[in-house]
VEXDREN-2710 file (C-alpha; in Angstrom, 1 decimal):
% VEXDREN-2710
k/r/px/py/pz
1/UNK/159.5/206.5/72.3
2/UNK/159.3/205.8/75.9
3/UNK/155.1/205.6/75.3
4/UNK/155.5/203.2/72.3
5/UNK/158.0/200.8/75.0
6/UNK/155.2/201.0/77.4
7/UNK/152.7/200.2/75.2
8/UNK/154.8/197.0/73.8
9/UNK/155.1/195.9/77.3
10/UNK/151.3/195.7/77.8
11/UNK/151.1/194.1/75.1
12/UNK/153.4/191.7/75.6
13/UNK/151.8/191.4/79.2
14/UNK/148.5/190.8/78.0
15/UNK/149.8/188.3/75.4
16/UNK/151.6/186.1/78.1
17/UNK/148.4/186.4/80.0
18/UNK/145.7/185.2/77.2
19/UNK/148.9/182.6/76.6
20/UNK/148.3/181.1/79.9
21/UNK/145.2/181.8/79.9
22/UNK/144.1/179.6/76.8
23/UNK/146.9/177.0/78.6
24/UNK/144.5/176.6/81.9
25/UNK/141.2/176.2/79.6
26/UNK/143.2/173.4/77.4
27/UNK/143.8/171.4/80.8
28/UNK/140.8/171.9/82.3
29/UNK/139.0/170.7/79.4
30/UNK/142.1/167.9/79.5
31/UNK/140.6/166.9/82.8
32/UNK/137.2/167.4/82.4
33/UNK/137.4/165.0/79.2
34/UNK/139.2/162.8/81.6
35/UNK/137.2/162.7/84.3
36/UNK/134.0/162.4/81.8
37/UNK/136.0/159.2/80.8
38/UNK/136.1/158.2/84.2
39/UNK/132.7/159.2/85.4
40/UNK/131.1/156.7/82.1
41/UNK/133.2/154.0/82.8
42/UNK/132.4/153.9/86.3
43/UNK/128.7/154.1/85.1
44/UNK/129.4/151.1/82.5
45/UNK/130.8/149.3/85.6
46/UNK/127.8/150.5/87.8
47/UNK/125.5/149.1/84.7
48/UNK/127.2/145.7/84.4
49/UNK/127.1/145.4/88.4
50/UNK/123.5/146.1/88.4
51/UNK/122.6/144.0/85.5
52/UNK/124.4/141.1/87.1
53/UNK/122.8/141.5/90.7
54/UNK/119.5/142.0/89.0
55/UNK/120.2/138.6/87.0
56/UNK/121.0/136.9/90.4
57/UNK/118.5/138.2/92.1
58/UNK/116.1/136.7/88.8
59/UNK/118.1/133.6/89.4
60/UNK/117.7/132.9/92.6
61/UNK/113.8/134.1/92.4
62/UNK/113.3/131.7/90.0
63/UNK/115.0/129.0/91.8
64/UNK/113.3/129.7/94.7
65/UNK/109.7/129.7/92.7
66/UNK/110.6/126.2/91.4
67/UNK/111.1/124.7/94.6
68/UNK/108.6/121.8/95.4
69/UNK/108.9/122.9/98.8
70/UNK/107.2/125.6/101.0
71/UNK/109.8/128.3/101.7
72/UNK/109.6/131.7/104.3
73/UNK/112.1/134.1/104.4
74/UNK/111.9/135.4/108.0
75/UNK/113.0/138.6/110.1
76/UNK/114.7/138.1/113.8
77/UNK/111.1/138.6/115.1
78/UNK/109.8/136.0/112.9
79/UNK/107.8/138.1/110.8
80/UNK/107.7/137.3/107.0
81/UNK/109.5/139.0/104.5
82/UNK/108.9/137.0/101.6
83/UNK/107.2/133.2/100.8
84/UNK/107.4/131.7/97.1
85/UNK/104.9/130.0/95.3
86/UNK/104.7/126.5/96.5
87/UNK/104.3/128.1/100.5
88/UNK/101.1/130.1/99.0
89/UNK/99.8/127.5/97.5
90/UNK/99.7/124.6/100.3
91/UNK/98.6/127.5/102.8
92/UNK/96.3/129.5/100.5
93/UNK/98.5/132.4/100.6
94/UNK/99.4/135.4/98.0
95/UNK/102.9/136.9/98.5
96/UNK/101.4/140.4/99.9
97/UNK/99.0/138.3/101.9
98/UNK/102.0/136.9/103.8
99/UNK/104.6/139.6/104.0
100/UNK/104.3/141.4/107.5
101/UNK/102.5/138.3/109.6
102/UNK/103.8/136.2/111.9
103/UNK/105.6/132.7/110.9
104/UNK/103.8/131.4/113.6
105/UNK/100.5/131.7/112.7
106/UNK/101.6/128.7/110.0
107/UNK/103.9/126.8/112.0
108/UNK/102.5/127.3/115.6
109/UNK/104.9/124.7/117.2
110/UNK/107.7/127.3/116.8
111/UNK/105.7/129.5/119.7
112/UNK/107.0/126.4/122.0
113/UNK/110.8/126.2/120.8
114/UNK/113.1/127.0/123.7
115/UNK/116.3/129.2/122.6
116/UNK/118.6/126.1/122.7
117/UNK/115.9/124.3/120.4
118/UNK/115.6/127.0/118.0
119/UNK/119.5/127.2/118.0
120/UNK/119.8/123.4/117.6
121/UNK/117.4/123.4/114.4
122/UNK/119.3/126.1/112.8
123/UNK/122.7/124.4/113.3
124/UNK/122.2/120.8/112.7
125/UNK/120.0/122.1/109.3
126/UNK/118.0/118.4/110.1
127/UNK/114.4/118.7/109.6
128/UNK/111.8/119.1/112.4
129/UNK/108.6/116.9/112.5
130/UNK/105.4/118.8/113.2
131/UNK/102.2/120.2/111.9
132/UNK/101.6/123.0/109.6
133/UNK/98.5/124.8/109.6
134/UNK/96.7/126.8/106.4
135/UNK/94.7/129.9/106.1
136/UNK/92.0/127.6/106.8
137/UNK/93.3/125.8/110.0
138/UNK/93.8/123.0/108.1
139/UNK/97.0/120.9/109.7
140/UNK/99.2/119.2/107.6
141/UNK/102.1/117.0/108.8
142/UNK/105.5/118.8/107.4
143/UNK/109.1/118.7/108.0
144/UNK/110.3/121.9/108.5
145/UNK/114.2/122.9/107.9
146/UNK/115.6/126.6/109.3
147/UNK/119.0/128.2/108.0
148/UNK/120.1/131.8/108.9
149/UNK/120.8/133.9/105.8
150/UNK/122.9/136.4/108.1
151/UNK/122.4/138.2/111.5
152/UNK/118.8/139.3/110.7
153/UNK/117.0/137.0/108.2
154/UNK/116.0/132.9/108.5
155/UNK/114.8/130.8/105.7
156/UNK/112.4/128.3/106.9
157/UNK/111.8/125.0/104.4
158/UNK/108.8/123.6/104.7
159/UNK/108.3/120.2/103.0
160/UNK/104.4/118.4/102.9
161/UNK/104.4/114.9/104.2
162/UNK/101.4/113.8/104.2
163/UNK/101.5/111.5/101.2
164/UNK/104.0/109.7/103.2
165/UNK/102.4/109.7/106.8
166/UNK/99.7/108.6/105.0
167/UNK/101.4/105.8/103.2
168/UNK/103.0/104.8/106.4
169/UNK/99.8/104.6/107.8
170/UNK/98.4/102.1/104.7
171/UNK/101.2/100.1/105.0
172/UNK/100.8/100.1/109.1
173/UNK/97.0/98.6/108.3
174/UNK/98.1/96.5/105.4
175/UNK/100.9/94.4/107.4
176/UNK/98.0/94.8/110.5
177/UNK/95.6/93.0/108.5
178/UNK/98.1/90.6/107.1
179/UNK/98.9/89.4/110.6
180/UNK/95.3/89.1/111.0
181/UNK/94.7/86.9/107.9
182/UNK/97.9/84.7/108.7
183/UNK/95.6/84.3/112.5
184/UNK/92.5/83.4/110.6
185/UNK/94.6/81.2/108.1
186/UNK/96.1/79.5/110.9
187/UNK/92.3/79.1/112.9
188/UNK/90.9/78.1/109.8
189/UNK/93.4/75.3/109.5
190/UNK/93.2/74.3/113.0
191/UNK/89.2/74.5/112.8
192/UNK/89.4/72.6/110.1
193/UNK/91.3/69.7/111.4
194/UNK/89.0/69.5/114.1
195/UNK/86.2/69.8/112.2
196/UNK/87.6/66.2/110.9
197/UNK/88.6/65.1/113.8
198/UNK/84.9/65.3/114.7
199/UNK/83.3/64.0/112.0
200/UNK/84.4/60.3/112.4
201/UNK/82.7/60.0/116.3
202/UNK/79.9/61.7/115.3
203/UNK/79.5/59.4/112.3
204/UNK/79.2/56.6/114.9
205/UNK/77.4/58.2/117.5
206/UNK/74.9/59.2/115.3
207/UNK/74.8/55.8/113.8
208/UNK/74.6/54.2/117.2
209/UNK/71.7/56.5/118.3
210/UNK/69.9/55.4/115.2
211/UNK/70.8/51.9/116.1
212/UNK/69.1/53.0/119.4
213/UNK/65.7/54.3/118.0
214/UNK/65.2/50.9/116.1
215/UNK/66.3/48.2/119.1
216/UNK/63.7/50.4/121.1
217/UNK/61.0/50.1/118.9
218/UNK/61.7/46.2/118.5
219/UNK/61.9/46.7/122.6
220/UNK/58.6/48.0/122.9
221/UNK/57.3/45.8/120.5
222/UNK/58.2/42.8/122.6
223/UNK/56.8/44.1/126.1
224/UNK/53.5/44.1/124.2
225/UNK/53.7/40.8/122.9
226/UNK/55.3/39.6/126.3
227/UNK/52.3/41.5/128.1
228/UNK/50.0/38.7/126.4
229/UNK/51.5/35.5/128.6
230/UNK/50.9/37.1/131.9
231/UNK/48.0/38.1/133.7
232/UNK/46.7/41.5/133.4
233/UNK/47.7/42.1/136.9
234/UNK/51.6/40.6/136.3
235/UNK/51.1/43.0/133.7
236/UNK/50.3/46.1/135.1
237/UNK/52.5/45.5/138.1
238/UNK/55.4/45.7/135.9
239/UNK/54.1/48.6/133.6
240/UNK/54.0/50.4/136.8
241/UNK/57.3/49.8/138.2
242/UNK/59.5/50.1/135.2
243/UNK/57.0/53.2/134.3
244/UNK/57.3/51.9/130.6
245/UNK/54.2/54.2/129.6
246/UNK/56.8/57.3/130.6
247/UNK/59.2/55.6/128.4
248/UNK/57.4/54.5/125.6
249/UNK/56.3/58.1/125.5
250/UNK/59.4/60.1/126.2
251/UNK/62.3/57.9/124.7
252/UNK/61.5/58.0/121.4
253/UNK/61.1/61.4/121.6
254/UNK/64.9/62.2/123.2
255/UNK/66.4/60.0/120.9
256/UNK/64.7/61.6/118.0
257/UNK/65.8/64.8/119.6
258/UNK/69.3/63.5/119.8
259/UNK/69.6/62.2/116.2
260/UNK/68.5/65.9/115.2
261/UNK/71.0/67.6/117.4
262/UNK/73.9/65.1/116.1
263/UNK/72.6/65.8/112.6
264/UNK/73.1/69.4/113.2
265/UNK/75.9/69.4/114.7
266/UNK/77.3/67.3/111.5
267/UNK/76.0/70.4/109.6
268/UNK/78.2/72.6/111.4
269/UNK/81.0/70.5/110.9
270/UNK/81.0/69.9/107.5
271/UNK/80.1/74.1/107.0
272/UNK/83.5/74.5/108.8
273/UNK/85.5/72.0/106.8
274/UNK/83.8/74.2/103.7
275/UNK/85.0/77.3/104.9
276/UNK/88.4/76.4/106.3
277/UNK/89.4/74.4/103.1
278/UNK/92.5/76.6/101.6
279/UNK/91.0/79.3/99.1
280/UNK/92.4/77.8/95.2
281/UNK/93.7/80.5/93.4
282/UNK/91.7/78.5/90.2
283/UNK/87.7/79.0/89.4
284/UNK/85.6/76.0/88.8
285/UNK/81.8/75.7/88.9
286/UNK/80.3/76.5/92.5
287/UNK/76.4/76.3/93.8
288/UNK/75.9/80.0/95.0
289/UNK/73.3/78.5/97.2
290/UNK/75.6/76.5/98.9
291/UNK/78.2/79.1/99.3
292/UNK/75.5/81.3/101.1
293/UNK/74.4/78.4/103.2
294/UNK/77.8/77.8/104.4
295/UNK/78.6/81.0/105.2
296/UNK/75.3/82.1/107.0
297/UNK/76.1/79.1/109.3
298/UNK/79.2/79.7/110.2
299/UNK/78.0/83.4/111.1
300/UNK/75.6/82.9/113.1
301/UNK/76.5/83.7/116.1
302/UNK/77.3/87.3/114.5
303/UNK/73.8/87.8/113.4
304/UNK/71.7/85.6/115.7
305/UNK/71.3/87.9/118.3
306/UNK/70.6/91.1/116.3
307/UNK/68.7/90.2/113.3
308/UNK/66.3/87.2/112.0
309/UNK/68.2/85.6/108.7
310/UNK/65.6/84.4/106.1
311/UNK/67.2/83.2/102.8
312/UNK/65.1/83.3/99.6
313/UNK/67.3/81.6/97.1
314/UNK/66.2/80.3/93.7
315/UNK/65.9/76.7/93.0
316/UNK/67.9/75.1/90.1
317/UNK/70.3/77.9/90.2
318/UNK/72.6/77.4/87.4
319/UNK/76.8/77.0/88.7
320/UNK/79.1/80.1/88.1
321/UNK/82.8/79.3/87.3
322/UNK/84.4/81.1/90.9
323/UNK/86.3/80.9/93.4
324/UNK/84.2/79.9/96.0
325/UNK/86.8/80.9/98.5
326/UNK/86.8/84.9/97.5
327/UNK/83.2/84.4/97.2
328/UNK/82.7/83.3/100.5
329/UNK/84.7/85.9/101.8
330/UNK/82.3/88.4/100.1
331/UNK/79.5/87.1/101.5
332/UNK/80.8/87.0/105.1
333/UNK/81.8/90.8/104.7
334/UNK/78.2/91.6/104.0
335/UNK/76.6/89.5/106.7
336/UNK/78.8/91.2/109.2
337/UNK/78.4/94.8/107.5
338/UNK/74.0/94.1/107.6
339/UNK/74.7/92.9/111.2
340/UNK/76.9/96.2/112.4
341/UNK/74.1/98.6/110.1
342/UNK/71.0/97.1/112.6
343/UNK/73.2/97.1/115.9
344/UNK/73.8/101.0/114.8
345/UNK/70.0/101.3/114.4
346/UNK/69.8/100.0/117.9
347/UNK/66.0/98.2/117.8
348/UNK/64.5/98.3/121.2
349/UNK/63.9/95.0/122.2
350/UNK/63.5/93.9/119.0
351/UNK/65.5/92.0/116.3
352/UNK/66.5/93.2/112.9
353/UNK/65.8/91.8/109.3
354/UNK/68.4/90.2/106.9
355/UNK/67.4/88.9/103.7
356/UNK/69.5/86.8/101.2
357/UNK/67.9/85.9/98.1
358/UNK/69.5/84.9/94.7
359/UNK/67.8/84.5/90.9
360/UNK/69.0/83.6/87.8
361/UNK/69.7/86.5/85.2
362/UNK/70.9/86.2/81.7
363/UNK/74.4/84.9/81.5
364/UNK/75.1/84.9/85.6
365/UNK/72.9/84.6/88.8
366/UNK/72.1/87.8/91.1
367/UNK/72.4/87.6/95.3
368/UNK/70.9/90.4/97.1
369/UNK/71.8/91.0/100.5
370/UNK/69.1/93.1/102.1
371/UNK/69.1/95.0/105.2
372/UNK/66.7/97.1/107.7
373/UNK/69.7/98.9/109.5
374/UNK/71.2/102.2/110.2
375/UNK/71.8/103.0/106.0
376/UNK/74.2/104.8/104.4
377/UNK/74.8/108.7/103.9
378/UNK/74.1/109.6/100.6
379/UNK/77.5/111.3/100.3
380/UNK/79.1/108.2/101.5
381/UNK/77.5/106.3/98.6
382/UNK/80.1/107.3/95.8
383/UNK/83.3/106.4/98.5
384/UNK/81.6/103.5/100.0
385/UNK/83.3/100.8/97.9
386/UNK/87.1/103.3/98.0
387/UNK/89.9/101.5/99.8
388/UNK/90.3/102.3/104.2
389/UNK/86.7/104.2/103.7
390/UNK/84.5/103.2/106.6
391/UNK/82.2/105.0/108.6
392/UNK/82.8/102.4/111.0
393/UNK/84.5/103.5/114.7
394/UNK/87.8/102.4/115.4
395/UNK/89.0/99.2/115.8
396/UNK/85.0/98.2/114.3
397/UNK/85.8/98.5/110.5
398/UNK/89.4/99.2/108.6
399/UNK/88.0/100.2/105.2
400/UNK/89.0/97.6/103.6
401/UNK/85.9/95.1/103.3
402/UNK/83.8/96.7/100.7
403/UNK/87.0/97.7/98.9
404/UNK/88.4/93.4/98.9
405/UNK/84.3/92.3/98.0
406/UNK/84.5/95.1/95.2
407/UNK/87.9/93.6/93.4
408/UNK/86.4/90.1/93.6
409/UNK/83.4/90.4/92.5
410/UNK/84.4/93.1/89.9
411/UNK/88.2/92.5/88.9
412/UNK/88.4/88.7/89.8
413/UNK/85.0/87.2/88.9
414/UNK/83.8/90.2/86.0
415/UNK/80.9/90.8/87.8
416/UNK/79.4/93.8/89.5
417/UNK/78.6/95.4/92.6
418/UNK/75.8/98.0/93.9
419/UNK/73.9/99.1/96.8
420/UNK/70.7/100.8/97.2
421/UNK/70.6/102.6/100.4
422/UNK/68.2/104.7/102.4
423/UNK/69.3/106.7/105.2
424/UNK/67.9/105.0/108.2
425/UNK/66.0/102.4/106.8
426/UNK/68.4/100.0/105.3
427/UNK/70.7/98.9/102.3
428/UNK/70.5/96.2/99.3
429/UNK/73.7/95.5/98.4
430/UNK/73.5/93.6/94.5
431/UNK/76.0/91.4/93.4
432/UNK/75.9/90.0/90.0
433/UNK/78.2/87.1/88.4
434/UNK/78.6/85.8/85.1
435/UNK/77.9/82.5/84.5
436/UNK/81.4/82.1/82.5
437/UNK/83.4/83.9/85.8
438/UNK/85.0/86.6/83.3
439/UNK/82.1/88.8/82.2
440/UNK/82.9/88.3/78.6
441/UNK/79.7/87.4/77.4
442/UNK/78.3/90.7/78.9
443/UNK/81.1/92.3/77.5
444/UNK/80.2/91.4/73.9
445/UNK/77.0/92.2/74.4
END
């Protein structure tokens, strides 16, 4: 009996134990299903963070490649840690081209910042004027913006200008030459009063003079007759003391001389009045001829000390419907271009050659202004007639002669315009004009 009770008791004692036993397995899986719970959701939550600062980061990548403006993402030390597209393109960069080198090698002016400048540029976040420079050491004009990300990283902005500096600068020569025309409007109109101002005492001095040569010849006339009734010795005694065979000899001659030089100067005059008259903003039928004529007179003290002007125009050269105003303009611009092309060639000692010569063609009249100066570059050719192009130094040509002779002769008149040029022996510069001042009857042709 007391065997079986012992028994029973280990029994029961191993039954309480497997009891518990299975109890501590239940909760630990309990908690191990729990915790599994917990250890996903915190991975879902992981996941969705990751996904959302991945999508940011996308975001702001994308953002940052759209930008139309240059951008660096900079250490303390000013080395790169990231550019986006539009920085590589304007500097010729690729992303792991630029990541590791200095900013500065790109914006040098930062090298010269003091600490309170650098400070000030990241705090007032207004952008910096200066020059960028390429891959290439190309400089560009940029304004460049800095703001710090945090303690360690700067992102620099840097935007191109130079469409604008260089638009500034057009407009700079544009209202530069406008003052200048309003100058020459205002000397034309001047020169052009006195040009009529002149024209009425010459009128009479000239006519005076000619008056003069007449009553001189009817003068000389009479001594001989009067030489007749007095002895030969009266006769001679007089010749000698007036010296009337110095002045029958020598008068004539200076008042010849004079009626020239008053009929020149009358050409000058009336060349003025032509050129000075207010440019019509109508076409009517014009002498080419005479346009030329005018205008090589009132340039000749441009081209009379560098070059000899011979003109070779055509007789009977029909009239062209222009405006003789732009036209005369054209012409001027190429006299003073021919003139500038020999004075580069620098003759020694010697004087140039300029040749004007027009002929009729079909429908329109050609002018050719020829020249035995400096030439033009053969790479220049194509630009030549392209708006501020000049080859010209400094305050000699503004780019903008060719360019205005080009839109009236082409645009205003429906004409064209060429040049033949050899490097260092000269140009021909062609212009050819409808008869009808449009073009149209080349046009339907």
């Amino acid at each position: 009996m007391i065997a079986n009770a012992n028994q029973l008791t280990e029994v029961e004692r191993l039954a309480k134990r497997a009891e518990r036993e299975r109890a501590a397995r239940k909760e630990a899986e309990r908690q191990l299903e729990e915790k599994s719970s917990q250890l996903f959701e915190s991975h879902e939550q992981l996941k969705h963070a990751f996904a959302q600062v991945r999508e940011s980061a996308d975001r702001t990548r994308a953002i940052l490649e759209s930008m139309p403006n240059g951008v660096f993402v900079t250490a303390r030390d000013n080395t790169i840690l990231d550019v986006n597209a539009m920085a590589c393109q304007k500097f010729g960069l690729t992303t792991s081209s630029a990541i590791g080198r200095l900013l500065a090698e790109f914006l040098p002016f930062i090298e010269n910042l003091s600490a309170s400048k650098k400070e000030e540029l990241f705090s007032s976040h207004l952008p910096y004027v200066s020059t960028a420079r390429t891959k290439d050491n190309v400089e560009i004009p940029c304004e460049i913006t800095a703001t710090r990300i945090d303690a360690d990283q700067v992102v620099w902005m840097v935007r191109d200008i130079s469409a604008r500096v260089e638009a500034e600068m057009r407009q700079r020569k544009l209202e530069a030459e406008l003052q200048q025309s309003q100058k020459f409007e205002s000397l034309g109109t001047m020169a052009g009063g006195i040009a009529h101002e002149l024209n009425t005492p010459i009128q009479f001095v000239t006519d005076n003079t000619r008056f003069l040569q007449k009553a001189f010849t009817d003068l000389v006339a009479a001594v001989q007759d009067l030489k007749v009734c007095v002895t030969p010795d009266v006769a001679k005694r007089v010749v000698d003391k007036f010296d009337l065979e110095y002045l029958d000899a020598e008068v004539p001659q200076a008042i010849t001389q004079s009626i020239d030089g008053l009929e020149r100067i009358a050409e000058i005059v009336l060349a003025i009045k032509r050129f000075s008259h207010p440019a019509s903003a109508t076409k009517e039928a014009n002498d080419l001829n005479q346009i030329i004529h005018t205008t090589v007179l009132v340039t000749k003290n441009q081209w009379k000390y560098v070059a000899e002007l011979n003109l070779e125009l055509a007789p009977n050269l029909p009239p062209i419907m222009s405006n003789a105003g732009e036209l005369t303009q054209v012409i001027l611009n190429l006299i003073v271009n021919a003139t500038h092309a020999i004075e580069d060639r620098k003759y020694a000692g010697k004087l140039g050659k300029i040749v004007i010569s027009t002929h009729a063609i079909e429908n329109g009249v050609e002018c050719r202004i020829q020249d035995n100066g400096s030439g033009i570059e053969p790479a220049n050719l194509k630009r030549i007639f392209d708006l501020f192009f000049t080859t010209k130094t400094p305050g000699r040509g503004t780019g903008q002669g060719l360019a205005l002779a080009h839109s009236i002769i082409c645009n205003s008149h429906g004409g064209n315009i060429d040049v033949e040029s050899q490097l260092g022996e000269g140009s021909t510069f062609i212009l050819r004009l409808p008869l009808d001042g449009t073009g149209a009857s080349w046009q339907s042709k």
